[in-house]
N, C-alpha and C positions, 0 to 999 in steps of 0.2 A: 510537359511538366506533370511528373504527380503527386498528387494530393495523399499524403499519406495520414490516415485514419488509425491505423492496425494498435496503435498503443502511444501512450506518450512516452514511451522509452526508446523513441527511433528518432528524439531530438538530437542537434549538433551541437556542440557550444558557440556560444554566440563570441564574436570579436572580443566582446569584455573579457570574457570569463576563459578564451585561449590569453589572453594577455597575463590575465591573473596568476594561470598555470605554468604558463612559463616563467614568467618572476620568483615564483613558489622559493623558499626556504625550504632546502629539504635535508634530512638527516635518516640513522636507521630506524626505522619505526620499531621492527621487532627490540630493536635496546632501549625503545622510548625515548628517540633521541634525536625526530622529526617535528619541528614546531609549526609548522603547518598543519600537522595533524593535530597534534598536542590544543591545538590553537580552536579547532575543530569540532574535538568534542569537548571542550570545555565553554564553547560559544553553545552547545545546545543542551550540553550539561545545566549550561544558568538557565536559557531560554526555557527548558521544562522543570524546571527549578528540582531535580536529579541532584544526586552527589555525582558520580561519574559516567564517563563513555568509554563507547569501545567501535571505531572505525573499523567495516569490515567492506568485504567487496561485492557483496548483494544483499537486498534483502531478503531472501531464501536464507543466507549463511545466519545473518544478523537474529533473524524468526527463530531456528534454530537452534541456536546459542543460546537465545533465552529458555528455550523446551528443557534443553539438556541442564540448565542451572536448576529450576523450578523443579525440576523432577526424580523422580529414583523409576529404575526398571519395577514393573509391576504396576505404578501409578496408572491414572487416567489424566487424559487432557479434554477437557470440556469447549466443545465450540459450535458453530453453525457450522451446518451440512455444505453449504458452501464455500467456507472460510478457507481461503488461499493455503494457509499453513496444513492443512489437509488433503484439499485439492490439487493442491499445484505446486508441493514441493517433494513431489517424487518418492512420497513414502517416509519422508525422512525424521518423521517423530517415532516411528516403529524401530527403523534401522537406527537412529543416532539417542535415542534416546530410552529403546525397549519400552515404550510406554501403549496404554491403549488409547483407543477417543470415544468420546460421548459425542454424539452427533443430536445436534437441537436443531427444531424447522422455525426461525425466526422470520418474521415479515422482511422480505428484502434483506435477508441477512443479522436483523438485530433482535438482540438477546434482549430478554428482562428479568430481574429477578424472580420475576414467579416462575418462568421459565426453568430455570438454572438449580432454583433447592431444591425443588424434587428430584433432578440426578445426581445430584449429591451422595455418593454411596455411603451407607453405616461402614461402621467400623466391624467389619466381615470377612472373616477367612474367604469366604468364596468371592468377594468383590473387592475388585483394584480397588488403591486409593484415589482421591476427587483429590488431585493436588495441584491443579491449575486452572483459570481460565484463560482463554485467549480471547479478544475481542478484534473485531476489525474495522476501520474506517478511513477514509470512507468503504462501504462493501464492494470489492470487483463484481460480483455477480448480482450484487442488488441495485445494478446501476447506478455506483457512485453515491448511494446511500449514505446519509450523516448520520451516525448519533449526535445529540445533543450532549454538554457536559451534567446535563439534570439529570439524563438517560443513565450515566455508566455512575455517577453517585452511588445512586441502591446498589448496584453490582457490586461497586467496590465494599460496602457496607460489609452484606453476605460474605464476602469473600473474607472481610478482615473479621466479621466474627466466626463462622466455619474455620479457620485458618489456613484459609486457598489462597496461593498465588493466583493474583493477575495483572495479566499482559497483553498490551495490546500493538498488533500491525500495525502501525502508523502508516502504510507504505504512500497512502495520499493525506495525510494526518493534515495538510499546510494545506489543501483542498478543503478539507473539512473543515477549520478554522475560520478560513476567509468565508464560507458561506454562510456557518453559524455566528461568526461573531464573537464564538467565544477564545479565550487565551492559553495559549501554551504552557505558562505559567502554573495553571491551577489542574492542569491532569497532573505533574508530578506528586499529587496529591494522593490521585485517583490508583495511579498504577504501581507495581511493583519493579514493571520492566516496559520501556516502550524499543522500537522499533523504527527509524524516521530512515524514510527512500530518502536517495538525496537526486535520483537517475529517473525519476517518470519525471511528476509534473514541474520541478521544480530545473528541470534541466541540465544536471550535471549527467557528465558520461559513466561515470561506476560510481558507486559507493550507496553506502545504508550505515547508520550511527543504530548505537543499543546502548539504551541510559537505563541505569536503576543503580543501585546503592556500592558505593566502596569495596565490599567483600562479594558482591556477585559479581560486578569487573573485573574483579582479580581473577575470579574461577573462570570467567567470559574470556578471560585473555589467554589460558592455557588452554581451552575446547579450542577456540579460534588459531591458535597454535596448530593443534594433533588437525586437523579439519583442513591444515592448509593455506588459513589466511591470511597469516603473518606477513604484509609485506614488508618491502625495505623502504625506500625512497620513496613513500606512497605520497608526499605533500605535495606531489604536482595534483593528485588526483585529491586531495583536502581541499584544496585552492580552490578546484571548481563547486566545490560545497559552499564554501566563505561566502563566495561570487550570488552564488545561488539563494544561499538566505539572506544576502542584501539587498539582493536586485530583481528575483524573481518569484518574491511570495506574494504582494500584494497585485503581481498582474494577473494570477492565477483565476479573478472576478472575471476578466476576457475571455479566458479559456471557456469560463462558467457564461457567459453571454453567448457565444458560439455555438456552444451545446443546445444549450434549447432554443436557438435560429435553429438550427439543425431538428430538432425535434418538432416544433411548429410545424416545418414544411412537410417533414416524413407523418403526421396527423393525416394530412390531408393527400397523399399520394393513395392510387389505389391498388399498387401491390401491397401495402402494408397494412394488417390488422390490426395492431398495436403496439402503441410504443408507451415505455415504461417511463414516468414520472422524474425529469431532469433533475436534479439538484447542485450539481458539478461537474465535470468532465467527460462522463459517459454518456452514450447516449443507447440504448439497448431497445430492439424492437424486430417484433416479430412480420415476417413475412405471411402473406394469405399461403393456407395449408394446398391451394391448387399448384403454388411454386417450388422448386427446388429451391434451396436456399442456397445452393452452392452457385446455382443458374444466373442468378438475384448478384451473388458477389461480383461474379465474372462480368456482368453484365455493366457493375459499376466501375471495375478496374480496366475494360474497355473504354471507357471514358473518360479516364483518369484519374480515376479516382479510390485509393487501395482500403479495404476494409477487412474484418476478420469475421465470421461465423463461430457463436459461442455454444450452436447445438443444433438440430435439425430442423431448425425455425427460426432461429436468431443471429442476430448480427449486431454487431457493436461497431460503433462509433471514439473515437476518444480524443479529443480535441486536447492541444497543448499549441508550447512556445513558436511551434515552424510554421503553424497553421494560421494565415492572415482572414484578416478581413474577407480580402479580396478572394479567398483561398475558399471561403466559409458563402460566399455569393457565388460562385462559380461552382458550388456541388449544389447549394440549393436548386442553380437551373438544372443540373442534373438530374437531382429528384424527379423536379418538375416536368420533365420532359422523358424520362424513362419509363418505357412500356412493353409487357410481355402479353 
């Protein structure tokens, strides 16, 4: 049996949530005429207290949708150097949206306002427009990093007095909730446009929702159109979202108790130099610079155990819904017991 680490988007659907799918109501979605869908984002439309949604089939599509609304060719989009929508969407605010990016070096990913006005561009012939932010949280590359709702306040502030859009990843948004404490409720405040995975931690097989106001889901629904992502019958795949925000946001604390069992043990191993600071589901830490890192993975998928490498010294962990107890004590002896 193995223990799959590599991301919490290699979850199954659980009995429940195939049950749900197949009962689904479904209708065409491209005529708006699926109420499983319908049903969908209007449940997370309230939850972020948004005017509307727009169901799409990744959060890559969902991120970009929002770029393309927030922006005109020529703009700038502001973010951390490590921010997903940069990173690891394939170029696709240059190609779908002609924009450029301002790249910020934030602690583990997070921005602050003092950060963010000074790239603010004047109103200058030779310099893009500063017509978005994007935020993300929790961070992939800062280990699962939270902002606090105290944290993106100011931001939002700057933003609404500059007059920037911002927008933030949600893609583990239900992560970062349960760890802080704070409510989904009161970012519809904060943001312009959010972005909520429904496919990592939360365990649905596809889907990503994009909430922000009436006239930007109108414009969201025809990019999502030209892009492709109109589906038809999509309420089987609404269904396991429904399933998903009833049943598996509050277990998401499990996932977060996992991770740092996981991280305690990898402290104390002696290939490991360090490991970066748990907060939710990642678990991120570097190998001693005498190892191959690639050496390090193989070494744990000979065991059983499957991991990913996020750079020539790191490896990441990412605990989720498949991952038991018992799943979570049987790689700690791994740890424990692995030696180069």
């Amino acid at each position: 049996m193995k223990i799959d680490f590599r991301s919490d988007t290699v979850t199954k659907p659980t009995a429940g949530m195939l049950d749900a799918m197949m009962s689904a109501k479904v209708g065409d979605d491209v005529f708006g005429e699926d109420p499983t869908v319908n049903a969908l984002e209007e449940k997370l439309a309230k939850m972020f207290d948004m005017e509307a949604a727009l169901f799409c089939p990744s959060g890559t599509m969902s991120n970009q949708i929002a770029i393309k609304c927030f922006t005109q060719p020529m703009d700038e989009v502001i973010c951390d150097q490590t921010a997903h929508v940069y990173r690891y969407e394939g170029g696709g605010i240059a190609y779908n949206s002609m924009a450029s990016v301002r790249l910020l070096n934030g602690e583990r990913g997070i921005l602050t306002p003092e950060m963010i006005e000074p790239e603010i561009n004047a109103d200058n012939i030779h310099y893009p427009n500063s017509s978005l932010v994007v935020l993300e949280n929790t961070v992939n590359k800062g280990g699962g990093k939270c902002y606090q709702l105290s944290q993106i306040e100011p931001i939002a502030k700057l933003c609404a007095t500059k007059g920037i859009k911002l927008h933030l990843d949600g893609a583990r948004i239900f992560n970062a909730l349960v760890a802080t404490g704070d409510k989904a409720f009161d970012y519809g405040k904060q943001f312009d446009g959010i972005s909520v995975c429904l496919s990592k931690g939360l365990g649905a097989p596809v889907g990503s929702v994009f909430l922000s106001d009436k006239a930007t889901i109108k414009k969201a629904t025809k990019i999502r159109k030209v892009l492709g992502g109109g589906m038809r019958q999509a309420g089987f795949l609404a269904a396991a979202g429904i399933y998903a925000l009833d049943n598996h946001v509050n277990r998401l604390a499990d996932d977060h108790k996992n991770a740092k069992a996981l991280a305690n043990e990898l402290e104390k191993a002696e290939f490991v130099s360090y490991v970066m600071p748990v907060e939710t589901n990642i678990v991120l830490f570097d190998v001693k610079p005498s190892l191959n890192v690639d050496q390090v993975v193989k070494a744990f998928e000979e065991k059983g155990v499957l991991c990913n490498s996020t750079s020539n010294k790191t490896i990441r962990f990412v605990t989720h819904l498949d991952v038991s107890e018992e799943m979570i004590d049987q790689t700690i002896q791994v740890i424990k017991n692995l030696a180069f």
